[in-house]
N, C-alpha and C positions, 0 to 999 in steps of 0.2 A: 508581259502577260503570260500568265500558265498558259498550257496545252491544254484539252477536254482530259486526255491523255497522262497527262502529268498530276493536276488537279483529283485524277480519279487515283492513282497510285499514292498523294499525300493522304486523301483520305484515308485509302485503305490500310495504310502504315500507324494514322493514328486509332484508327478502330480497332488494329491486333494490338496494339501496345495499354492498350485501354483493359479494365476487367469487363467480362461481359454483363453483368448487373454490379448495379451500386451494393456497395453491404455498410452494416456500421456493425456485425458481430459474425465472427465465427467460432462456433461450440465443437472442436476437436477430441478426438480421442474417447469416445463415447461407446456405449453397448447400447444403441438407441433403436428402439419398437417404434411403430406407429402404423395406422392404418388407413388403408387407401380407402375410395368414396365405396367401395364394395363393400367395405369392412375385412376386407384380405392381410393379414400381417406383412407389413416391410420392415428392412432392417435397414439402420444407417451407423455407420460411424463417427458424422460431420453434420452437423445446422447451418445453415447461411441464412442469417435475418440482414433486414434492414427496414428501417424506421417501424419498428417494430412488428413484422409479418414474415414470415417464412421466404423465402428469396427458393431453398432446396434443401433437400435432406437427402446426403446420400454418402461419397465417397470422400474422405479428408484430403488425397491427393487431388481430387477432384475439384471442389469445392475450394479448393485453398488458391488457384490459381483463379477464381473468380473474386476473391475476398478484398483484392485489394487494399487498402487499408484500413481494414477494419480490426478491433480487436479482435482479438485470440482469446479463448478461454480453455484450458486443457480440462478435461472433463477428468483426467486420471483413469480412464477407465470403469467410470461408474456406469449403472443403468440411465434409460433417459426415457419418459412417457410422455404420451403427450398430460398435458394436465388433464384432471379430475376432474367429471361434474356431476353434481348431484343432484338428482332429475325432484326432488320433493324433499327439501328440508322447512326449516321452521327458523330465519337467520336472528330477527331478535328473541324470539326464544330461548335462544341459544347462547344469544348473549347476555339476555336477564337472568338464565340462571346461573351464568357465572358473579355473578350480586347476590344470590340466594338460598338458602339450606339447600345444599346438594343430598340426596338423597338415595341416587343411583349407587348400585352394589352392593346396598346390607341387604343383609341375607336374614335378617331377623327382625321382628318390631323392637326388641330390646336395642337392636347396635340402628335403628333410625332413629328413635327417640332419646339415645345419646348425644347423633349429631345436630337434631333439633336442640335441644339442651344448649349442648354448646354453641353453634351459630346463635340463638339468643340471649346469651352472656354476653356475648361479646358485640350486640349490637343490641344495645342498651338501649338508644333512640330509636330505635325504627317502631313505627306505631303500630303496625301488623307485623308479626315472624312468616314470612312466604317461603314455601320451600318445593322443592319438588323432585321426583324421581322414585316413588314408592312401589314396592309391586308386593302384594300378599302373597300371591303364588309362589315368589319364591321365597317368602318370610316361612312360606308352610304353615301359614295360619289357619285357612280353611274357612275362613270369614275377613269380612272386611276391620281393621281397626274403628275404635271410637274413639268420639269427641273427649270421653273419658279417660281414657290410656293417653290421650295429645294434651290434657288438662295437666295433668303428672308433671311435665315440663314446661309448656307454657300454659299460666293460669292467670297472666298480670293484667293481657293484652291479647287480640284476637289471632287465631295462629290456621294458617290455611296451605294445603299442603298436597299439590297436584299429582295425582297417579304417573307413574311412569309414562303413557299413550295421552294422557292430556285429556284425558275419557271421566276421568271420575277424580273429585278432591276432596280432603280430608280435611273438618273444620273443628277445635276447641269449643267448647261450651261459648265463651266469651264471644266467638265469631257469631254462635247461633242466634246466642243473646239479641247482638246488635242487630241481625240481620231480620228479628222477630221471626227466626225459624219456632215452630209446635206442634203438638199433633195435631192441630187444624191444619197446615199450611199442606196444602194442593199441591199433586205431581204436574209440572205442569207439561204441555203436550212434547215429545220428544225428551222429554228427562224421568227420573226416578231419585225418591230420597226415599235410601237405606231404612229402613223402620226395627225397631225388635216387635216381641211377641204382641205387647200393647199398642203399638203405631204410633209410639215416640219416636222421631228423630235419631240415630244412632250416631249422624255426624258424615256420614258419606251420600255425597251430592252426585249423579249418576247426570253426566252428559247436558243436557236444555238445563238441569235442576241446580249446575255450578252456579249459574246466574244469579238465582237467587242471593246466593252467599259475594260472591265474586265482582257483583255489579258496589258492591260497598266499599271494596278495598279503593283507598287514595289514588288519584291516578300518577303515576310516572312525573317526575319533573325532567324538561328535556333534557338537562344535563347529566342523569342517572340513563337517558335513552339512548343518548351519543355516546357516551361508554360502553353502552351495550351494544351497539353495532361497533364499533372500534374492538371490542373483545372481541366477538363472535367470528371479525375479520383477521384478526391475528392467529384466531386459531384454526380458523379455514385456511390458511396460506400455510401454518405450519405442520398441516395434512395435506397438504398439495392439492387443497380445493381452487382451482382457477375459475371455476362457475360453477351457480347454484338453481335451481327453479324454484322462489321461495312460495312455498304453496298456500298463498292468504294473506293478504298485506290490507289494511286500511287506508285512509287518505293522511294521514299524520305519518304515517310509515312510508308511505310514497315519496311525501314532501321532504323527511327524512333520507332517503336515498338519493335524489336528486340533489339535494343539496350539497351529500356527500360526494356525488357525481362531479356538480360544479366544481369543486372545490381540492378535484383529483383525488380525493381521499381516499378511492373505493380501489381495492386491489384485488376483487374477484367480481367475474362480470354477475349482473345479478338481474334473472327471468323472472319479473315480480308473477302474480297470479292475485287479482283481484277478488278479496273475499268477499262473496256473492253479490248479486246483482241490486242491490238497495242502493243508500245514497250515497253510500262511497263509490259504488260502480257508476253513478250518476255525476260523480262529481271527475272522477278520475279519467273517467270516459269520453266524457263529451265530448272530446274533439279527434275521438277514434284510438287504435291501438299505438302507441309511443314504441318505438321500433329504433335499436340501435343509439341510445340517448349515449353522449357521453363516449365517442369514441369505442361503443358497443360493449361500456359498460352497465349500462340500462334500458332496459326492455320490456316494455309493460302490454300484450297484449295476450293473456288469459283473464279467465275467470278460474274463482273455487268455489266449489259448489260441494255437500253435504249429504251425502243419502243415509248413512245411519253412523252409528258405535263404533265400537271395539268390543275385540273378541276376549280380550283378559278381565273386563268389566262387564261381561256380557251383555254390551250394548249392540255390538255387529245385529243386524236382522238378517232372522235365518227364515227360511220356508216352512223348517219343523221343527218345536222345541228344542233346545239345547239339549245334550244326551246327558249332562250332569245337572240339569234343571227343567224338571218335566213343565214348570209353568210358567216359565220366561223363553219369550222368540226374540228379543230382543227389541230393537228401537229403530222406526222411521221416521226420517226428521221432517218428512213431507206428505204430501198425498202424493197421489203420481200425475195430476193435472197437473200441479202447484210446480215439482219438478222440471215436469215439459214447458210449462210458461218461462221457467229460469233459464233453461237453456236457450231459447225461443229469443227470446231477450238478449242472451249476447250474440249470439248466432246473429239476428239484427243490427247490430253496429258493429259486425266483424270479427269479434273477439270467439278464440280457440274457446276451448269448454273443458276442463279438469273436474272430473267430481269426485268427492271421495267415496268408495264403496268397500266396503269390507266380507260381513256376509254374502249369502245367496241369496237371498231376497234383495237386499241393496242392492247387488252388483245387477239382479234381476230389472228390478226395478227403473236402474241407470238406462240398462242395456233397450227396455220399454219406451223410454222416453229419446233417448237419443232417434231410436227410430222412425218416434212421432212428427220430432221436430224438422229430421231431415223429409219428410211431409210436403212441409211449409218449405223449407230451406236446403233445398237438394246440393248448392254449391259447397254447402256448409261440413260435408265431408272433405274436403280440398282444405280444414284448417289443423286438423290431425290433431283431432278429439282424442283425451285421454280416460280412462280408468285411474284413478290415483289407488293403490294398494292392490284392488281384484286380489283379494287374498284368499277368498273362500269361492268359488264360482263352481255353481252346479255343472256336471258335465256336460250337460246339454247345451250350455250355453255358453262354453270358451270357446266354439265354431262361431259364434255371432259376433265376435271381435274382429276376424276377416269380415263378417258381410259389414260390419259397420263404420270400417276402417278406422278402426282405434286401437291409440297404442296401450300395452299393459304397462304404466309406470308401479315398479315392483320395487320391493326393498327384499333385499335380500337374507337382512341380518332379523327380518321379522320372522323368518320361518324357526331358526337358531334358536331365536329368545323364547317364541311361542312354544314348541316341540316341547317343553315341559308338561303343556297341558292344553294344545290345542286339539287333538283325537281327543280328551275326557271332554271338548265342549260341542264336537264334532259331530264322534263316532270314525267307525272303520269307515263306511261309505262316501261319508262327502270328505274326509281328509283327501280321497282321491285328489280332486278338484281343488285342492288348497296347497299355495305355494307351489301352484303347477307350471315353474316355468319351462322344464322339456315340453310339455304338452304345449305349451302357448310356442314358441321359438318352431316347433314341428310344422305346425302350419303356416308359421310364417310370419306372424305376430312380432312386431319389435318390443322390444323391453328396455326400457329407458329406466335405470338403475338409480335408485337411488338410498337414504337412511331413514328420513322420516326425523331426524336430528329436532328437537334434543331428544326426544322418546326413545330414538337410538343413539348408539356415540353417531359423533361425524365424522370418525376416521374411515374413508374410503375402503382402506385395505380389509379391513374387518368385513366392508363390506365383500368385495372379490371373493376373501377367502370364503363365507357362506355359500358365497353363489356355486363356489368349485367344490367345495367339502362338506356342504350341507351338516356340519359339524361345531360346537363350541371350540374354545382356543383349545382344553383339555383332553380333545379328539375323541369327544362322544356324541353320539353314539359310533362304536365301530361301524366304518363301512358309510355312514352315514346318515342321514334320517331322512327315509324313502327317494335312497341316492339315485334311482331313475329320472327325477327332478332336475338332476344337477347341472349344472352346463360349464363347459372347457374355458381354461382361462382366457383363451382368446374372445369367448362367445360374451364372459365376465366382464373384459375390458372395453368390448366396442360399448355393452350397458351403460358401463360407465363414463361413453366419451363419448363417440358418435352418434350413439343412438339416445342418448341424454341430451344430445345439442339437436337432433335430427327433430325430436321430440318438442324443443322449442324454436322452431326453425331458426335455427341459426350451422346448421352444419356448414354451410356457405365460408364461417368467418371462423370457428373454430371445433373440436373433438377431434382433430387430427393432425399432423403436422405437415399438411401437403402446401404447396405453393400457392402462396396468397392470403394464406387464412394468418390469423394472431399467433404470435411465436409463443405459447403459453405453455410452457411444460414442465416436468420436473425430472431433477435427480436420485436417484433413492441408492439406497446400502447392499439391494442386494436383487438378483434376475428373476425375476414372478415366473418366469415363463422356465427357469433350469431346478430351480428350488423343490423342495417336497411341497407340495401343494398346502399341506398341514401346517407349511411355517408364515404362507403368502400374511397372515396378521401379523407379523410381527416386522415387516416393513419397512423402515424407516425414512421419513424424505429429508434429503440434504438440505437440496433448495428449490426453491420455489419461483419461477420466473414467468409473468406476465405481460404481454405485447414486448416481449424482449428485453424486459428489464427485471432485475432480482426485487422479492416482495418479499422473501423468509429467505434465512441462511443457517444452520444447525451451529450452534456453537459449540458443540464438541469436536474439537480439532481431527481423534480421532474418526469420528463417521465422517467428516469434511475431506479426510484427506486432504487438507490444504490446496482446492481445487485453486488455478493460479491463473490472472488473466496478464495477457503481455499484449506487447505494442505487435503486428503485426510489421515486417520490416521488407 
């Protein structure tokens, strides 16, 4: 028989000879950021995952004597972040319109009504032409297009064709036809149809008024829908989106993501957001928030909720007339009882509250009701209530975001696109207030970063660089546009990763690469943090890896560097 003695010294011989944690990967030779629960920058040059969760992030000598045998992966020397999340995109939108007339980037009605042209040539069968990504403001038209000018190119078949913000669509004569649009046909509450001098129809359906037209179009077959979320996820991964907060899902879009869950499909984790409290909240809900589905790649406990427009479509509801349209305040999609009951309502079975506000009056508005509710529901600050956009907010009231503990979910890349002509819908006095995220971040406000995709691109970086350079890629305005706004790349990236997961509680399991959480990060071409800030968009991600496994890999050899993995020995 052993000693006490002896027994203790076998142990302890095999406990030194042992690694001190399991690993199955170590990511060597890295320029690797990431930040702590503070939001503090750390540097590492070494990952240690295993079964897919962070093990340590620190030193390669370090680290390598704990790895045992685990693979090796030499990073060459690239950057490494943690993964990307986007605190409010739109994921099958994203994906349907890659199935549909892309429209994003001309600069003209002449070079849109081209690429309508063509996407309907070449899909011969499709019974409606859907397209989307229009913006007049920067066609420089100075009105909205007609159904007349959309007739030019499709006249066969009904042709419907969504504004850039998702705020206003554009329909052909034949759309109108079917939809029995006339000049009888009633604004109805929360929308606007475009009229000319006589109160005909012009063809642009303003916010509640899409419906009308929109509720006609065929619905999806699911195998055009699982396309679309298989596209939408491929190009999230090859942006180094590792999570998204998708801001509005129905019960067929749930059942859809779950499935995909089941079925491991899903290669970026996905914070649904329940659009509004009717019978999909009733059906989806019933048996409380869904938390963590799918090895935490499914999470369903928000609501989205609606308080007005948009600002390019002058739907945003403002306090006082638009300053380039003395007779429009814009659109509220509620009363403010009607509001408060909606909130009230999730607040009641638990679920976070997201609403979208844009204007002063909306964000006003929000800001009124949230207060009301916590009334009734005092625990119900404890679920970190959001603002989605707060893009316009009277100065008086972005101090009521502290008392009301909510966070400002911001896009950064809206301030960039809008600065064309958001002061002409303004004025000098409230642009203060708008895209105010120094002012929100001063007081202490988290900002949980997001695109608002597809309305924006969904390339993350695009976003950062706005948030830092309050500038297009062509670096205008010099200096920036009202760069006192602006915030430090560091302040950039936690937006876009701690305080975007913080934002759907989950900072616990991911937004940073600390010990314990999901090993989700990426590679990219070149140091955000050494770079001229003016280049931060042009970005590039090598690869893409999720709970420690590769989900996107660049196939250009050269930005891959030929990253190499070996047997650890």
């Amino acid at each position: 028989m052993y000693s006490t003695t002896r027994f203790a010294l076998v142990c302890m011989l095999i406990f030194a000879a042992a690694p001190l944690f399991a690993a199955d990967l170590l990511l060597g030779n890295v320029n690797g950021y990431t930040l702590d629960r503070a939001g503090t920058l750390q540097r590492f040059d070494a990952l240690l995952v295993d079964a897919g969760k962070v093990v340590a992030a620190g030193k390669r000598t370090d680290l390598a004597k704990r790895a045992g045998d685990a693979k090796v992966v030499d990073g060459k020397g690239r950057t490494v972040l943690p993964g990307l999340i986007d605190a409010h995109g739109h994921i099958m939108g994203l994906g349907i319109m890659s199935l549909q007339a892309d429209l994003t980037g001309t600069t003209s009605l002449d070079a849109a009504l081209v690429r309508i042209r063509s996407f309907a040539s070449s899909h011969k069968d499709d019974r409606w032409i859907i397209g989307r990504g229009w913006n007049q403001v920067v066609w420089k038209l100075g009105r909205f297009p007609t159904a007349q000018e959309l007739d030019a190119v499709v006249n066969d078949r009904p042709a419907w064709m969504e504004r850039i913000d998702g705020h206003a669509a554009w329909a052909n004569s034949a759309a109108l036809k079917l939809a029995g649009i006339d000049r009888n046909t009633k604004d109805p509450v929360g929308g606007r149809i475009e009229r000319d001098a006589e109160g005909n129809p012009t063809g642009v359906f303003i916010d509640a008024a899409m419906e009308l037209v929109g509720s006609k179009i065929p619905p999806a077959t699911d195998a055009r829908l699982d396309a679309a979320l298989a596209a939408a996820l491929d190009t999230m991964a090859r942006l180094g989106l590792t999570g998204v907060s998708d801001a509005g899902i129905d019960l067929a879009t749930f059942k859809r993501y779950r499935r995909f869950a089941d079925a491991g499909k899903l290669t970026a984790r996905i914070n649904a957001m329940i659009g509004g409290t009717g019978a999909d909240f009733d059906a989806i809900g019933k048996d409380g928030p869904l938390l963590g589905y799918g090895h935490d790649f499914l999470s369903v406990r928000s609501v989205k909720l609606y308080a007005d427009g948009a600002l390019g479509s002058r739907g945003a509801a403002m306090l006082m007339p638009y300053s380039d349209d003395a007779k429009n305040s814009g659109l509220l999609f509620s009363k403010p009882d009607e509001m408060t009951a909606m909130i009230s309502k999730a607040f009641a079975h638990g679920y976070q509250v997201c609403v979208h506000a844009i204007g002063d009056k909306g964000n006003r508005e929000v800001l009124d009701s949230f207060a009301a509710s916590y009334k009734k529901y005092p625990d119900a600050k404890a679920l970190r209530n959001r603002i989605e956009h707060a893009q316009v907010v009277s100065l008086d009231d972005i101090p009521r975001f502290v008392d009301l503990d909510l966070i400002a979910s911001m896009q950064p890349t809206h301030a960039t696109s809008d600065m064309n002509m958001a002061e002409d819908r303004v004025g000098h006095e409230r642009i203060k207030g708008a895209y105010a995220w120094r002012s929100f971040l001063k007081q202490g406000t988290r900002i949980a970063g997001g695109s608002d995709f597809p309305v924006e691109s969904p390339n993350p970086f695009f976003g950062l660089h706005a948030a830092v350079t309050r500038q297009d890629h062509d670096g205008h305005p010099p200096g920036g546009w009202y760069p006192k706004q602006a915030m430090s790349v560091t302040e950039a990236l936690r937006a876009f990763t701690l305080d975007a997961a913080y934002a759907a509680h989950q900072e616990d399991t991911q937004g940073t690469l600390e010990p314990g959480k999901w090993a989700d990060f990426i590679l990219v071409d070149q140091d955000i943090f050494k770079i001229d800030p003016a280049k931060i968009w042009k970005t590039r991600v090598l690869q893409t890896w999720v709970a420690g496994k590769p989900v996107y890999q660049s196939t250009n050899a050269t930005q891959t560097n030929s990253l190499q993995a070996s047997q650890a020995k």
